[in-house]
C-alpha positions as YAML, in Angstrom:
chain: A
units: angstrom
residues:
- id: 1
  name: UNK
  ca: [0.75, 5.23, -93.77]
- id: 2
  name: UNK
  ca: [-0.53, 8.57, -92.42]
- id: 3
  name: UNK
  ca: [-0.73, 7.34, -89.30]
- id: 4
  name: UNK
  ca: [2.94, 5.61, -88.97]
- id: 5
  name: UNK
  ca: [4.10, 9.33, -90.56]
- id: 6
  name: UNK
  ca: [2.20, 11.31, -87.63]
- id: 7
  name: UNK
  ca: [2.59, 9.55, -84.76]
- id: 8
  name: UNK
  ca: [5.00, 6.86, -85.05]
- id: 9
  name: UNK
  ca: [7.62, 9.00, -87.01]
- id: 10
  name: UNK
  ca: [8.40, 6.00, -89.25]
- id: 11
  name: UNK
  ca: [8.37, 6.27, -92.83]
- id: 12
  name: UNK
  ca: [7.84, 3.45, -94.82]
- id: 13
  name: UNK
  ca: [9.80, 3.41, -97.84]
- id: 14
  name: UNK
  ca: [9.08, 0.45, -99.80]
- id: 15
  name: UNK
  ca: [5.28, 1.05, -100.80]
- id: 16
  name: UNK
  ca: [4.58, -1.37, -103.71]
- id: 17
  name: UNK
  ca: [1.44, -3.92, -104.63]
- id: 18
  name: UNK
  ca: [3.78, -6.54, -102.76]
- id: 19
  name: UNK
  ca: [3.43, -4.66, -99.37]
- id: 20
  name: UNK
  ca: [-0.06, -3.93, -99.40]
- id: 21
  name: UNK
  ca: [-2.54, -5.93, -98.47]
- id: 22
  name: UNK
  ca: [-6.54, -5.73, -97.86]
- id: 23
  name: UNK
  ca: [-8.98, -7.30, -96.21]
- id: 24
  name: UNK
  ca: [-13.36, -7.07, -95.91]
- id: 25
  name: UNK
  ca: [-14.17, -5.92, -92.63]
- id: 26
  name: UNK
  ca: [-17.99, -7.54, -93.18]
- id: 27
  name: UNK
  ca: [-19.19, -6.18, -89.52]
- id: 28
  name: UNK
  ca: [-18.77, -2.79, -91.10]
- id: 29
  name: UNK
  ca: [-19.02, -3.25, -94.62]
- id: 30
  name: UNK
  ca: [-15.57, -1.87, -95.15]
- id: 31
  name: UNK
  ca: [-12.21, -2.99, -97.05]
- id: 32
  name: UNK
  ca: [-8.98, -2.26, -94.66]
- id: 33
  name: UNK
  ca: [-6.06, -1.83, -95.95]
- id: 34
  name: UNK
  ca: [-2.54, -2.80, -94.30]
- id: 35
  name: UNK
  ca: [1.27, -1.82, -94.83]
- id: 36
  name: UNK
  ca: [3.61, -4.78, -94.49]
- id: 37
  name: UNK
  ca: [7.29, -5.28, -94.58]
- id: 38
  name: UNK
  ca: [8.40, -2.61, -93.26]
- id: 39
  name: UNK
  ca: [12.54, -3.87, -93.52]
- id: 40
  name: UNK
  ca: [13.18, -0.59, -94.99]
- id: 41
  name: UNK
  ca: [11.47, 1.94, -93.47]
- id: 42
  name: UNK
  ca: [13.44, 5.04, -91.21]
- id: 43
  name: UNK
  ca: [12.49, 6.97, -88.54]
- id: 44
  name: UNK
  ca: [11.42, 10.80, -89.11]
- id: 45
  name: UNK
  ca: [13.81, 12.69, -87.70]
- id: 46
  name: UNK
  ca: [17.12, 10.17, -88.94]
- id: 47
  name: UNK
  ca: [15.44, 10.71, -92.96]
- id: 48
  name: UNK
  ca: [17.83, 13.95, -93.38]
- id: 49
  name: UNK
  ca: [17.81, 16.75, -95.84]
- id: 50
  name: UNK
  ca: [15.83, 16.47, -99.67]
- id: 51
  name: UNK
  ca: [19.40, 15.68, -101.61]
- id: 52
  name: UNK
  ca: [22.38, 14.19, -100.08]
- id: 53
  name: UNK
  ca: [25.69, 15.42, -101.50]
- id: 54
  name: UNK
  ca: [28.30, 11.82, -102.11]
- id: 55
  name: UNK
  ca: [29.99, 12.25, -99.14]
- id: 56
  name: UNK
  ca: [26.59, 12.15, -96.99]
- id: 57
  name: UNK
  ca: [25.41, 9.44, -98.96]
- id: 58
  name: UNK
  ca: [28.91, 6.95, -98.17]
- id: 59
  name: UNK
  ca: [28.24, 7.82, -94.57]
- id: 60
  name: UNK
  ca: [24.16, 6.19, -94.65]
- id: 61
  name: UNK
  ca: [23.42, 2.76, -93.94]
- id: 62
  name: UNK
  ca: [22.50, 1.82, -97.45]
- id: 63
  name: UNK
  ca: [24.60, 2.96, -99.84]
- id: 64
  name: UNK
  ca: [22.08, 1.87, -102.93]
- id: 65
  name: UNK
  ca: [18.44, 2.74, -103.84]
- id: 66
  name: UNK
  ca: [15.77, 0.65, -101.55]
- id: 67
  name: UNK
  ca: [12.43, 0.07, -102.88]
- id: 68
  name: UNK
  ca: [10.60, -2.02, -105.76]
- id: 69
  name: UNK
  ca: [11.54, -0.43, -108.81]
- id: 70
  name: UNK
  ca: [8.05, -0.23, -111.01]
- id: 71
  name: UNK
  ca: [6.34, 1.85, -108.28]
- id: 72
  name: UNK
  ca: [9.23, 4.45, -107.16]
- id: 73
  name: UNK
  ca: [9.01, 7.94, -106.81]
- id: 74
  name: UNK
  ca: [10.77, 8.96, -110.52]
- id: 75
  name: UNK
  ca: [12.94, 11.71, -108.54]
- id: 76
  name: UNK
  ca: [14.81, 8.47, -107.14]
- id: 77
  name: UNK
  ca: [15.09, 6.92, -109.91]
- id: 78
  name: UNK
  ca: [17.28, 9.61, -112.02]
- id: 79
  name: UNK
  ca: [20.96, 10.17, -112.39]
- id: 80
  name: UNK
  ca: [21.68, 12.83, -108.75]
- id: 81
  name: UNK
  ca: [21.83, 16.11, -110.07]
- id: 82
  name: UNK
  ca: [25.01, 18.47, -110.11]
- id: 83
  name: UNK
  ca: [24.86, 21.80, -108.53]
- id: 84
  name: UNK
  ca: [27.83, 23.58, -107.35]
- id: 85
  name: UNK
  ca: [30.03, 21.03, -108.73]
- id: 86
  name: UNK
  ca: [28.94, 18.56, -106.28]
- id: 87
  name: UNK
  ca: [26.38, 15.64, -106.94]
- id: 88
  name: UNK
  ca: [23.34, 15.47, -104.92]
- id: 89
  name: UNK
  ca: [21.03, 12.31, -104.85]
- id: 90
  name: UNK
  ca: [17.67, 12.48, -103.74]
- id: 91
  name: UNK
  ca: [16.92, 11.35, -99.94]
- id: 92
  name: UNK
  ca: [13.60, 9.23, -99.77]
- id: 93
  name: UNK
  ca: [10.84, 11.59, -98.10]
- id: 94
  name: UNK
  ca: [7.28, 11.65, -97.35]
- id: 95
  name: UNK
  ca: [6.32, 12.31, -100.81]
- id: 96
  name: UNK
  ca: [8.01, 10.06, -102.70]
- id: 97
  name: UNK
  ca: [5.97, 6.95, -100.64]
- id: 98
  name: UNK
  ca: [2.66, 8.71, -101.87]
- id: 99
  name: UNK
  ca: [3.57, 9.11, -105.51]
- id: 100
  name: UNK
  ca: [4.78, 5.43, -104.99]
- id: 101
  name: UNK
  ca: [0.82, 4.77, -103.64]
- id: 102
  name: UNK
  ca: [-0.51, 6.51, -106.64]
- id: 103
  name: UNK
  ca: [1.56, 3.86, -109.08]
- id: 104
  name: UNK
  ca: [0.02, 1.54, -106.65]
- id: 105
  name: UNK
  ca: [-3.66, 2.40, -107.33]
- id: 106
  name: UNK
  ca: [-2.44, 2.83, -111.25]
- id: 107
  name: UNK
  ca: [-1.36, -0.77, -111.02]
- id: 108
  name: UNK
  ca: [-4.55, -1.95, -109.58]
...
């Protein structure tokens, strides 16, 4: 994941126990661990600002949460926020997929 982030420049998105899978390197006595389905994931530098105001957020792609519910970031999940008079909804960043890894390692 660190590595799509860094040099890539693709964020991932969707980390849940469906999307990641192991396997037992036995040459090294090692487990390696891989991302899959990656249908939802956004390059760096298109990801945009921490909160979207509801104009910003008709103009994306998706105009609904993306991910697997039980191992979101909880910042996504709640109601946007009002500031200003003006809604903002959170924009999926960098640390949302790592508190989604830590519901991952909860899970397991």
């Amino acid at each position: 994941h660190h590595w799509a982030w860094t040099i890539a420049e693709v964020l991932h998105r969707d980390v849940s126990i469906n999307n990641v899978m192991f396997y037992r390197d036995v040459a090294r006595n090692s487990v390696i661990g891989v991302l899959c389905d990656w249908d939802l994931a956004n390059k760096k530098d298109l990801l945009g600002p921490d909160f979207l105001t509801s104009e910003e957020l008709r103009r994306r792609e998706a105009k609904y949460r993306t991910g697997t519910g039980p191992f979101m970031a909880i910042e996504l999940l709640n109601e946007p926020r009002r500031e200003a008079g003006v809604d903002l909804t959170p924009n999926h960043q960098y640390r949302h997929d790592l508190e989604s890894f830590f519901y991952v390692l909860v899970w397991f």
